[in-house]
C-alpha positions as CSV (number, residue, x, y, z in Angstrom):
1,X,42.1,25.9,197.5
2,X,40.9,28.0,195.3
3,X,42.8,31.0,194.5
4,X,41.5,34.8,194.0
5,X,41.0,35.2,190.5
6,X,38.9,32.0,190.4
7,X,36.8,32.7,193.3
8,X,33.2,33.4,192.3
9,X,31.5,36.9,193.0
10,X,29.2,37.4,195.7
11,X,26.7,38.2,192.7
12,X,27.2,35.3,190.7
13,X,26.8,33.2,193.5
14,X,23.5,31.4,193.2
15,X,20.5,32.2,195.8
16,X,20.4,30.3,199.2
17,X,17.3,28.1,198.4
18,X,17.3,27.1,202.6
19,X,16.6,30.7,203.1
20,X,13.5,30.4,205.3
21,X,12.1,33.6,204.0
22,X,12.2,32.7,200.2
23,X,11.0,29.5,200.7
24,X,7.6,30.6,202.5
25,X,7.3,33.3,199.4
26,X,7.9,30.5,196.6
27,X,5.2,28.4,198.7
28,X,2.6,31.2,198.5
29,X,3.2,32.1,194.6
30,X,3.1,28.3,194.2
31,X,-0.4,28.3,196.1
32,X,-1.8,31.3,193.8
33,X,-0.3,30.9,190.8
34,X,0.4,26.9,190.4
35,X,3.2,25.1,190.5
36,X,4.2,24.8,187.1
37,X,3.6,28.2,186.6
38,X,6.1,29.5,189.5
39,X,9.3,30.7,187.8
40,X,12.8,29.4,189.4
41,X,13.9,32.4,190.6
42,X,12.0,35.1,191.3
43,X,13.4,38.5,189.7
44,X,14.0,41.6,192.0
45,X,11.4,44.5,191.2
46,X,13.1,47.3,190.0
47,X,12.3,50.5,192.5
48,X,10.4,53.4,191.6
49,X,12.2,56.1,190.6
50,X,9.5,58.9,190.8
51,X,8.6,60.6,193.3
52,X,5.1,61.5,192.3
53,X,1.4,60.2,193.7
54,X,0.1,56.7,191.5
55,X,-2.5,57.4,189.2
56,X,-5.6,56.4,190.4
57,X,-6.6,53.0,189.3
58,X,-10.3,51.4,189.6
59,X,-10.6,47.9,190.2
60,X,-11.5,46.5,187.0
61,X,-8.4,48.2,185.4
62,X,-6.1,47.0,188.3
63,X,-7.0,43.2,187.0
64,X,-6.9,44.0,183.4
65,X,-3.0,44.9,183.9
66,X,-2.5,42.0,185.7
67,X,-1.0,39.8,183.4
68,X,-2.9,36.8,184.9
69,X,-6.1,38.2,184.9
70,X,-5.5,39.9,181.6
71,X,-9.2,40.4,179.5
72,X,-11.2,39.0,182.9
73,X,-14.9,39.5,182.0
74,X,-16.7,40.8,184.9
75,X,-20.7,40.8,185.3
76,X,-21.3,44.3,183.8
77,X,-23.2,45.5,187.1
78,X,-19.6,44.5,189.4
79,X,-17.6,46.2,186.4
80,X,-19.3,49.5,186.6
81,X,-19.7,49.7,189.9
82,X,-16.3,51.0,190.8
83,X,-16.8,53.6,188.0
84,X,-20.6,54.7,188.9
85,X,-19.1,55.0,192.8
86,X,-16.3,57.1,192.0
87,X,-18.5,59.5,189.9
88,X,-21.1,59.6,192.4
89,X,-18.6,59.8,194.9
90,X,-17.4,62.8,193.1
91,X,-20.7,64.7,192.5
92,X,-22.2,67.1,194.3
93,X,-25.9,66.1,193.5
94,X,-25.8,62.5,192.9
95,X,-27.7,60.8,190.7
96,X,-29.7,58.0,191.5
97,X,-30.7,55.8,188.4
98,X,-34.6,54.8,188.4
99,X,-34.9,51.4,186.0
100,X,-37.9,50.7,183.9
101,X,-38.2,47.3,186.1
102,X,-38.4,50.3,189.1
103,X,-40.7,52.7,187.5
104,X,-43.2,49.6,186.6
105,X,-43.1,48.5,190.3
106,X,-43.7,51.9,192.1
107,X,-46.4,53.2,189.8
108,X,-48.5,50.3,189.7
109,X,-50.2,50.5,193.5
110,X,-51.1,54.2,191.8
111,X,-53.2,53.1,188.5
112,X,-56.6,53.2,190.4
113,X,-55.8,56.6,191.7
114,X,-57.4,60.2,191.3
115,X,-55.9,63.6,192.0
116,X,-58.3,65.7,193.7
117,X,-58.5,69.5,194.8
118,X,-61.0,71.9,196.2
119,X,-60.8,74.6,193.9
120,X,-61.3,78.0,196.1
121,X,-61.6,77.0,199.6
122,X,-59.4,75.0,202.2
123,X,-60.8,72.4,204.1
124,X,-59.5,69.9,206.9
125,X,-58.3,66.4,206.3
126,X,-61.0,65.1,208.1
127,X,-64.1,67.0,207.3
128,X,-62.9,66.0,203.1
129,X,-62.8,62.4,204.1
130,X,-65.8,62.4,205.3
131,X,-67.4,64.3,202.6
132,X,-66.2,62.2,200.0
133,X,-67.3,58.9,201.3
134,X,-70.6,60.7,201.6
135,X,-70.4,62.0,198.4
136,X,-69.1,59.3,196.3
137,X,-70.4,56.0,198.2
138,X,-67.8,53.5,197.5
139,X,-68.2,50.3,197.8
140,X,-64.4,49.0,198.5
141,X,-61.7,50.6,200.5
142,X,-61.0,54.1,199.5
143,X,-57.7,55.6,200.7
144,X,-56.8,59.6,201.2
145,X,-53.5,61.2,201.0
146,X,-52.9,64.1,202.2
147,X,-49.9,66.6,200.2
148,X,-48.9,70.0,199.9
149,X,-50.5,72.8,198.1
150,X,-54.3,71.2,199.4
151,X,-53.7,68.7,196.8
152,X,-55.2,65.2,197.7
153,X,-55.1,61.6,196.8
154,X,-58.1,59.3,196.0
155,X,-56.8,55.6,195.8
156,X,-59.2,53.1,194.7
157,X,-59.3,49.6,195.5
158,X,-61.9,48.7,193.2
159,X,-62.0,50.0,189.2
160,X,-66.3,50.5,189.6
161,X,-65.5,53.4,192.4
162,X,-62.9,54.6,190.4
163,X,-64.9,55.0,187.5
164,X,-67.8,56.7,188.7
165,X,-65.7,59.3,190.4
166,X,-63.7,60.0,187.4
167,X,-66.6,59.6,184.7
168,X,-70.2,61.0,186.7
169,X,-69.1,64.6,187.9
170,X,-68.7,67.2,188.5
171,X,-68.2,67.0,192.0
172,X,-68.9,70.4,194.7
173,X,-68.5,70.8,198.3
174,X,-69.6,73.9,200.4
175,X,-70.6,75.1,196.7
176,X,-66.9,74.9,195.4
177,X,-65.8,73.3,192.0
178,X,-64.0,69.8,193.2
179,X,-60.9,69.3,190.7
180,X,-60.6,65.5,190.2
181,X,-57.6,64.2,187.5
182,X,-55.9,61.1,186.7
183,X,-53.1,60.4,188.5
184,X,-49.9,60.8,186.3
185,X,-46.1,60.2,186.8
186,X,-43.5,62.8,188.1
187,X,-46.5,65.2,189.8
188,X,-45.5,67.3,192.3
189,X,-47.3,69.6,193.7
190,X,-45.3,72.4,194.6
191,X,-44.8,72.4,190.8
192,X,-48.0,72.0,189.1
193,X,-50.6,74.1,188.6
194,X,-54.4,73.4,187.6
195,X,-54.1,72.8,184.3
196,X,-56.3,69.9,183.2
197,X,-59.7,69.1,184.7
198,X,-62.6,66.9,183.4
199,X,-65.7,68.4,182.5
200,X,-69.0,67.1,180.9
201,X,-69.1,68.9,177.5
202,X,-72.6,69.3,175.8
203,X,-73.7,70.1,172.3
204,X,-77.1,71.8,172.5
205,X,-77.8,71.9,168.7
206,X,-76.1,69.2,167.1
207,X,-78.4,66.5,164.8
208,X,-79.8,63.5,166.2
209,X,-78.1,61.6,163.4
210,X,-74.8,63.1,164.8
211,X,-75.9,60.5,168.1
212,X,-73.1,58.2,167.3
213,X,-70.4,57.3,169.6
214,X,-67.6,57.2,167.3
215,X,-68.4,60.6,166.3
216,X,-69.1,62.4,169.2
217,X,-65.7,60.9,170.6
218,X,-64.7,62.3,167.7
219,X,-65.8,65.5,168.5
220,X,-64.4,65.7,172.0
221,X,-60.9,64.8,170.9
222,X,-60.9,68.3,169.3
223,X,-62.2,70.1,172.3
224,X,-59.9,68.2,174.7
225,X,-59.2,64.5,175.2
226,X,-62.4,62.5,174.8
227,X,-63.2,60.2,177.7
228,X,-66.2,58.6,177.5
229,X,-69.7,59.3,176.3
230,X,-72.8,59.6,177.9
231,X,-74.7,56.4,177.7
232,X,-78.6,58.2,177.4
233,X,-76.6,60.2,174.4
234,X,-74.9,57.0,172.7
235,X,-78.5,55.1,172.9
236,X,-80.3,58.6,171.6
237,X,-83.1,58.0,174.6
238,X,-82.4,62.0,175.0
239,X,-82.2,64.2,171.4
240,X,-82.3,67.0,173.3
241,X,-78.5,67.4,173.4
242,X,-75.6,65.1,173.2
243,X,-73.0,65.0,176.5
244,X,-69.2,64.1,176.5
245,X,-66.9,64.0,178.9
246,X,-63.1,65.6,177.9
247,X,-60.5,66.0,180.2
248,X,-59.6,70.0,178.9
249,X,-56.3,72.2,179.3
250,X,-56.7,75.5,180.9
251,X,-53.8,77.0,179.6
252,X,-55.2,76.8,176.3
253,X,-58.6,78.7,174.8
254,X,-61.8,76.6,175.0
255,X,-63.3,75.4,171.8
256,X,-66.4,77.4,171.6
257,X,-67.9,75.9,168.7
258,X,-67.4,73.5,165.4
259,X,-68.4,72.6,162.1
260,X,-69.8,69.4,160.4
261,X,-71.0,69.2,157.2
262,X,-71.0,72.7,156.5
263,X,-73.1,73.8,159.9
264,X,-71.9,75.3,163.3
265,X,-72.5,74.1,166.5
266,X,-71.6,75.5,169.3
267,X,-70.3,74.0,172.6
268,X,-71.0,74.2,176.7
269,X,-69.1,73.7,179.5
């Protein structure tokens, strides 16, 4: 029998390894970890002594101080999601990220469409639908949207009726200038004002020799931007005056006349 002074403590006394609990914990560190890499005993965790909140940790930064998922590299879109979520989360006016991929895909059922506007006079859906398919005759389908402001949408389904809307102009109904502009990106019309229109510039005066596509494009790039010129003036069938069609701004003075070679022309809109 042992006597007192050679009795063991009651903390030097190694752990009870039939201890049912301990055993089904060593089984599941042995599942997650491995079994070579499960330690003989597994140390106590030292309490917390502080009585304040945990930091608040995202996902990504809970595995990196994990010793055995230290430097895990996630797919970039799973490793910023957490952070993207928590900022948006925390924001009063999210926002929402548009990708070039998502840009290129909603824009492209638009690139055959026209902007359109009576200028001076409101008229119903229906009576303008009508009118235009009168007017402009197209050959494929030709859809209208309707949006604020008496703004309208033209969408083409074939590039020949978009072209000869956009090019032949100008267009009037009940006697009132009908706006037409390329579609562009971002418009809104509870925003934009009538600022650009197309118009069919003409040069009374100018030379015959001055019949040249290249320089009457030339020409209208100064006035506005140049769209096309008209084919009886490119082939100089008609000397009377030469015609081109510019898209102009309104919120800038219109080019009244130009020089060439030391002469003045003037211009007409």
């Amino acid at each position: 029998m042992l006597s007192a002074a050679e009795t063991p403590e009651a903390s030097d006394r190694p752990p009870d390894v039939h201890d049912p609990q301990r055993a089904r914990r060593d089984e599941l560190m042995e599942q997650l970890l491995g079994k070579d890499s499960l330690p003989n005993v597994v140390p106590e965790m030292p309490q917390p002594t502080s009585t304040a909140a945990p930091a608040t940790v995202n996902y990504k930064a809970s595995l990196n101080n994990n010793p055995h998922f230290k430097n895990l590299d996630l797919p970039e879109e799973i490793a910023s999601e957490d952070e993207e979520s928590d900022e948006l989360a925390n924001s009063d006016c999210p926002r929402i990220k548009i990708t070039k991929e998502d840009k290129e895909r909603i824009r492209r059922p638009l690139r055959r469409t026209l902007i359109i506007k009576l200028l001076g006079r409101t008229v119903g859906y229906g009576y303008l639908s009508r009118r235009l398919r009168t007017l402009w005759k197209p050959e494929a389908h030709m859809e209208l949207i309707d949006l604020d402001q008496d703004y309208y949408l033209a969408r083409f389904e074939s590039q020949n009726d978009y072209d000869a809307v956009r090019f032949v102009g100008p267009w009037m109904i009940l006697d009132h200038y009908l706006l037409v502009q390329e579609w562009r990106p971002k418009f809104n019309p509870l925003t934009d004002s009538v600022e650009k229109i197309l118009v069919w510039v003409r040069l009374p005066t100018i030379s015959i020799e001055y019949f040249d596509e290249v320089i009457l494009m030339r020409i209208g790039n100064n006035i506005g931007r140049a769209i096309k010129v008209d084919i009886t003036t490119g082939l100089a069938t008609r000397g009377k005056f030469a015609r081109i069609y510019v898209e102009i701004d309104l919120s800038k003075p219109l080019l009244a006349k130009f020089e060439a070679e030391e002469e003045c022309y003037p211009v007409e809109y």
